[in-house]
N, C-alpha and C positions, 0 to 999 in steps of 0.2 A: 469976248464979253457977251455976244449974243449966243452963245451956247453955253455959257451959263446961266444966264437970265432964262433959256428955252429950260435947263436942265431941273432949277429952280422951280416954274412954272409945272413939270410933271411930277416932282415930289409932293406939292402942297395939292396938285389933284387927285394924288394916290390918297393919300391922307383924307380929305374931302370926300372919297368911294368907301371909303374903308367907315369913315363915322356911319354913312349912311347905310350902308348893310354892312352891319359888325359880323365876325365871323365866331358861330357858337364856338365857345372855348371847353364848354363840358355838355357830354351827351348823357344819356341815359337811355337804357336799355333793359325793354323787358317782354314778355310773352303777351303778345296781343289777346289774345282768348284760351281761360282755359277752361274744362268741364269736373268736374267734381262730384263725387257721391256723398251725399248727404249722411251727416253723422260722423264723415272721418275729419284725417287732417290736412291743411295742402299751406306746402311751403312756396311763395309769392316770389318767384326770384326776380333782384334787379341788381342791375351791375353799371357803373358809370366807369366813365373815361373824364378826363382831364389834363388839359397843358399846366396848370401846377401842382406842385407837390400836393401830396394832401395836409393839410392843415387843421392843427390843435383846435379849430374852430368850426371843424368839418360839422355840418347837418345834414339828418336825413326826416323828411316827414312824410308819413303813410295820411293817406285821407280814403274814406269811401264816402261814394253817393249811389244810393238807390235806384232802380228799374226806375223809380213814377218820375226820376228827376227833380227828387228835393233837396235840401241843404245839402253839404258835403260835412261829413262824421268823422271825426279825426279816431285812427287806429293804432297810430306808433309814433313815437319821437325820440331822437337820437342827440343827444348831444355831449359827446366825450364820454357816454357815459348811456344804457339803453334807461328810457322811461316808462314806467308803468303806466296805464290811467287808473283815473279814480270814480269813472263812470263810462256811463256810454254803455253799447251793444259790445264792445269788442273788450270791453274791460275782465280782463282773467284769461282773454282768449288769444292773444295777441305777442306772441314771444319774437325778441332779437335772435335771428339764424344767421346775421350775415359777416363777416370780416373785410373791416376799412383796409389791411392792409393789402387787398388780394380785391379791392375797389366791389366788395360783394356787400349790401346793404339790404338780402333780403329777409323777410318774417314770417311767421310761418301763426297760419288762423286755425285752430283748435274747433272741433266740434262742428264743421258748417254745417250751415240750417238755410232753409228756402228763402229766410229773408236776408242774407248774404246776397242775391242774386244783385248784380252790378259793378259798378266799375270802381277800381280801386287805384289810385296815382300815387305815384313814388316821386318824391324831388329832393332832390341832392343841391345843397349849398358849399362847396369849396373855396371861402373868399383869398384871392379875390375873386375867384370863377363863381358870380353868384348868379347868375342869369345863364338860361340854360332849357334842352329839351326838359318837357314832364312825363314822365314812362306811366302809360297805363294798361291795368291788364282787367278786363273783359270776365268777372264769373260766371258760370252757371250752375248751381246745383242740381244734381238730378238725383232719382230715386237711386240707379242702377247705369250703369258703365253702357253705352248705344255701341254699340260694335260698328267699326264702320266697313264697306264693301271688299276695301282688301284684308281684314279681318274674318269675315266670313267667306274669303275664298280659301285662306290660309288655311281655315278648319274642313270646309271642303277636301282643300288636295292633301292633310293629312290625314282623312278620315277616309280616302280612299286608296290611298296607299295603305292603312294600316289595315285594309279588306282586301288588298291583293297581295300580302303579307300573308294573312292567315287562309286564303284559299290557297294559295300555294303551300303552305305548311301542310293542310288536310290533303292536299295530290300526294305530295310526297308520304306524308305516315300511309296515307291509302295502296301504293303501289307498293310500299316496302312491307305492308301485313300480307299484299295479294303475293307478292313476290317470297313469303316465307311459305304461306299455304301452298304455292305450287309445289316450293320443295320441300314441303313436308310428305303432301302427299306422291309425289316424286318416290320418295324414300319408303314409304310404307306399299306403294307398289313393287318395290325390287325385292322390298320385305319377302312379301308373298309371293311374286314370283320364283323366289330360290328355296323359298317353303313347297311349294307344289313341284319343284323340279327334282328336289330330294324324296318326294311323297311318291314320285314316279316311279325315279331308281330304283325306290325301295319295292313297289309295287310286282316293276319285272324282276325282281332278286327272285323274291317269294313266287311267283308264280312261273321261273326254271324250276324245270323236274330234275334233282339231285341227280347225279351219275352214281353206276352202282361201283 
């Protein structure tokens, strides 16, 4: 009897632990910071996990908020179905790129411009999973692509490889031209060598006095 009432007593504590730090049932998942060249296009990826199936009532909503930290600007909304807006910065710009069944909900922003600069949150509703991480990803536009260190080493060691490449190409064509001139002139020395040896023979031919 009292190891029931003890067993009794750690169930309803379990239960008791568990209300009070619930365990997320759906995450979300996305690129902390990315950089961008102004004028093109950058697809936003975000991907969730979930303990249940997905559901005919799955939501996804994109929001942005600006550098200066003002209102949050809604960008995309999802539901059974992608939605356009009907105003706003992101209106025309803002396409569904992602597949619920393969848990991908990401979209993809057309055209960025400098005032894009800030942070953009993705939140996934699965009910019942409706409480849950908020994925956000960090832009920056910039003029032009910043190469970063191991970038500029990479064109380093191939740019000096492709100069120890072509100096060795120039040794080599140079010793095989010097190496033909030898035997060229090789050859035009034997030339004339066996030119002047016949010039000789002939020389003491002509210059024995005939027998009578």
């Amino acid at each position: 009897m009292f190891g029931l009432t003890w067993l009794g007593a750690v169930l309803f504590l379990g239960v008791q632990l568990r209300a009070l730090w619930p365990v997320t049932a759906l995450e979300v998942y996305t690129s902390r910071e990315v950089d961008a060249v102004n004028g093109t296009n950058l697809r936003l990826k975000c991907t969730f996990s979930s303990s249940s199936p997905i559901s005919p009532q799955l939501s996804v909503t994109w929001n942005f908020q600006p550098e200066d930290l003002s209102s949050h600007e809604p960008v995309f909304y999802y539901l059974k179905e992608p939605y356009k807006l009907s105003a706003g910065r992101f209106k025309g710009r803002a396409t569904w790129d992602g597949n619920i069944e393969r848990y991908d909900v990401s979209i993809v922003i057309w055209n960025l411009q400098p005032t894009d600069n800030g942070t953009f949150t993705c939140q996934v509703k699965n009910p019942p999973d409706v409480d849950g991480t908020i994925g956000e990803v960090r832009l920056r536009v910039v003029q032009k692509v910043h190469f970063s260190e191991i970038h500029f080493l990479a064109i380093a060691i191939g740019s000096a490889c492709a100069l120890m490449i072509i100096v060795v190409t120039i040794v080599i064509i140079c010793r095989h031209h010097r190496k033909k001139q030898q035997e060229k002139t090789t050859e035009v020395s034997d030339t004339e060598l066996r030119e002047k040896e016949k010039l000789k023979i002939r020389e003491e031919k002509e210059a024995t006095p005939l027998e009578d």
